[in-house]
N, C-alpha and C positions, 0 to 999 in steps of 0.2 A: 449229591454231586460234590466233587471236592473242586476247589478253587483254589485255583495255582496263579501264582505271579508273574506278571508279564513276560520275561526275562526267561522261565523255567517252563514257563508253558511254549514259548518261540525252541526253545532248546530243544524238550521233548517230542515237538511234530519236527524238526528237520531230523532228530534223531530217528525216529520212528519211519520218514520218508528217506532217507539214506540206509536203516538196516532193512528196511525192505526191500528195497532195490539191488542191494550187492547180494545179499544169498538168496533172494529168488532170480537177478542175474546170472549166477553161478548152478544154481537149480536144474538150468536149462542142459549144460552142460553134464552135470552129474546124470542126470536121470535117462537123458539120452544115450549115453557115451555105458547106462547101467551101472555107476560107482556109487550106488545108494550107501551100500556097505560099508564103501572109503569114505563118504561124507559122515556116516554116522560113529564111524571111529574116529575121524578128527574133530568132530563137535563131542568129545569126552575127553580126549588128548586136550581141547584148550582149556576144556572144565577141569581136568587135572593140573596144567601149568600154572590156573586163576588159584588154586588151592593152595600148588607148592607155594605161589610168590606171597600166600598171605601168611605162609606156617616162615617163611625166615624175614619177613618183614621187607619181601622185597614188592615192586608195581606188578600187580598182579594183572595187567592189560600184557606188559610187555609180556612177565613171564609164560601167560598164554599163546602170546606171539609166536616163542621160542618153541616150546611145547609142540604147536602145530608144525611148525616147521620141520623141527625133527621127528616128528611121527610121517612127513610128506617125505622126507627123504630117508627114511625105512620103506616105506611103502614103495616107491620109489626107484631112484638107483641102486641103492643098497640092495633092496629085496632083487633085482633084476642082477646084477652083479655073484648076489649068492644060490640065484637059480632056483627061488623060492615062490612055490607056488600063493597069489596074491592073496585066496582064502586063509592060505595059513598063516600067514603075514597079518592079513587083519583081525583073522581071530585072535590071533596072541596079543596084539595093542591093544585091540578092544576091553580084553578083560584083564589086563595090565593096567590099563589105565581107570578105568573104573577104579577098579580097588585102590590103585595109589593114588586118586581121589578122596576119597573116603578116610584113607589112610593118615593122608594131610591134611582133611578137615579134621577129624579126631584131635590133631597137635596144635591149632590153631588157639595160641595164647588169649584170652583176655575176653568180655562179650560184646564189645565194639567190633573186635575181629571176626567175631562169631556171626554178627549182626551183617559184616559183609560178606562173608563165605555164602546166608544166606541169599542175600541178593545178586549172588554169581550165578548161586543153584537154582534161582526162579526169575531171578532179572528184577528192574528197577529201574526203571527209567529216570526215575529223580537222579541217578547216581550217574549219569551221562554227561560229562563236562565237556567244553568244548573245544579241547585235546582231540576227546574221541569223535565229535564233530569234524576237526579238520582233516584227521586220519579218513574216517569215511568215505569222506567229499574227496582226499586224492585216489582213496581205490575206487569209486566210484568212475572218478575221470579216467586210470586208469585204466578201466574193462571197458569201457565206451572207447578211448582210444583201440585197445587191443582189437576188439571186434573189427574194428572201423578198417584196422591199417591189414589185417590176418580174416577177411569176411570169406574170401572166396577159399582157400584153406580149410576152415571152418566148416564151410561150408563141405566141403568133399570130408573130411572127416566124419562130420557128424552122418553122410550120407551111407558112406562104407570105410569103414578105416584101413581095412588092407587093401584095398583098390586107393585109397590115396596114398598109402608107406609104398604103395606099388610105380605112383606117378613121381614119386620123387620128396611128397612131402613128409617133413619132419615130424610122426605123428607120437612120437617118444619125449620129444622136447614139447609139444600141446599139451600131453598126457601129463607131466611132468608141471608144465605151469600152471594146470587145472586142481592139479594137487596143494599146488604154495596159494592159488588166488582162494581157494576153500577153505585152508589153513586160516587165512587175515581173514575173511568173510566171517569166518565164524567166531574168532577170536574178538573182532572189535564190536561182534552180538550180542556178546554176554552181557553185559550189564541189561541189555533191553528186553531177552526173551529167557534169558538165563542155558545155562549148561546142558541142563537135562529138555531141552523145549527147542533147541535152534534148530537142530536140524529138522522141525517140521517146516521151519519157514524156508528152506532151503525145497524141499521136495514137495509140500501142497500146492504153493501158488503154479510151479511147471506142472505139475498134472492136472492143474485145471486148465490149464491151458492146452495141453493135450487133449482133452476130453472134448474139443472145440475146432485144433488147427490142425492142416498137415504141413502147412507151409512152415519152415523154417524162421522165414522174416517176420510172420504173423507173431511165430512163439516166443520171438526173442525180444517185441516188445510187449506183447501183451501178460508175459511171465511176474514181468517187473513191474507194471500196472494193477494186478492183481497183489502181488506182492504188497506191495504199495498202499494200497486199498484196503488191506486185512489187520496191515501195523495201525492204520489211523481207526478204523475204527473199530478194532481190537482197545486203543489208548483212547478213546471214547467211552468204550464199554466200562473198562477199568476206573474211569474218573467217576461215570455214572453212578455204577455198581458199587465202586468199594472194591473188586478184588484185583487178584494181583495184575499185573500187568503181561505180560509172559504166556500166564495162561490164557487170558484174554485174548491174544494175539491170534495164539495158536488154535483155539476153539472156533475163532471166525472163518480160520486160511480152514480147520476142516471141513467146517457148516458150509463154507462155498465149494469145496473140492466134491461134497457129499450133491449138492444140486447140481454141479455141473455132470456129475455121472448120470444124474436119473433124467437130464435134459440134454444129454451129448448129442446131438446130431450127428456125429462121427457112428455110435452106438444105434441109434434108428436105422442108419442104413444098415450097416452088417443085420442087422435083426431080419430087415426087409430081406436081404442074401438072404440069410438062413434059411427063413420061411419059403422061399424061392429055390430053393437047394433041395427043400426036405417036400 
């Protein structure tokens, strides 16, 4: 068991209970709405920005910021404007950004530098200052207000999108803010689950949560509960064990997403259908 100082261990469980909650907050939306795709190209879009800002010495939180941002607005307006179908859009970031990852860890001066490139590529919780604490804590407040004030919206979108752009709502301007709030979600991840690992926290806690709801209200807190759940004691396991933190994260959110499919109730009935069908 490693033993951490009062101060670094208070850091590391709010850090761990705030990157859970924003990208499995966010989860709910990707997974529903089907931009598995879009999430898993912007969670290597900020792993590529964290790369560039470390290869010219610049903050490599922000430059991941930026990073996502302009890959949301490729994806985005841009792509919508150039009449580009959204496969090929994210194909071509996807494996753009990979490599210009890679590309930029190769130039990364010095083994200090190197030392943090790796804890971008698999996360570190030690490396969580409370910068990135307070960033959290306002997207945080922020998706809690957005839901709050945009629920009923929301709510018709996620139910049918063209029967809500049909009622009048704005489902281009949602689509759009779902792409910037996964952008920052994932961006201010990195240090804790790392580059190549975030976006399972984004997509296991919301499918275990499907495996469970049909209700809408159910999924959107019990998403980030789950979530929540799998960071701490993911960062349990890690202290215990000795390994990294990231993976640890990520192995717990599947080992629950894997029990929840072989004990779905949602699953027992359809089966009960079937066998009643056939």
């Amino acid at each position: 068991m490693i033993e951490l100082p009062l101060a670094i261990l208070i850091t590391s469980v709010l850090g761990s209970i705030l990157a859970g909650f924003v990208c499995s907050t966010m989860g709910v939306f990707v997974v529903r709405m089907n931009l598995s795709s879009i999430g898993y190209c912007m969670s290597h879009a900020a792993f590529a920005g964290a790369a560039f800002g470390l290869m010219i010495s610049f903050d490599p939180l922000l430059s991941a910021i930026l990073f996502s941002f302009g890959t949301a607005l490729i994806l985005g307006p841009l792509a919508e404007k150039a009449r580009l179908e959204s496969n090929v859009v994210i194909g071509f970031l996807f494996s753009i950004m990979i490599a210009l990852a890679f590309i930029f860890l190769n130039f990364i001066p010095g083994q200090a530098a190197s030392g943090t490139a790796l804890r971008i590529l698999w996360g570190n919780i030690f490396s969580v200052g409370y910068n990135d604490l307070i960033l959290l804590g306002i997207l945080s407040a922020t998706l809690i207000m957005f839901i709050t004030v945009f629920y009923k919206e929301i709510l018709s979108i996620m139910f049918h999108r063209k029967l809500a752009d049909a009622t009048g709502i704005n489902t281009k301007a949602f689509y759009f803010a779902v792409l910037f709030f996964t952008g920052f979600a994932v961006s201010l991840s990195l240090r804790l689950v790392g580059g190549l690992l975030v976006f399972a926290l984004i997509v296991n806690p919301t499918s275990t949560a499907y495996q469970f709801f049909y209700d809408f209200k159910k999924i959107i807190i019990s998403s980030p509960l789950i979530g929540i759940g799998s960071c701490l004691i993911g960062f349990w396991l890690s202290m215990a064990a000795n390994f990294p933190i990231g993976a640890s994260i990520v192995v717990v959110s599947a080992i629950v997403f894997a029990i929840s499919v072989a004990v779905s109730p949602k699953r027992k009935k359809k089966r009960k259908k079937d066998v009643k069908i056939n």
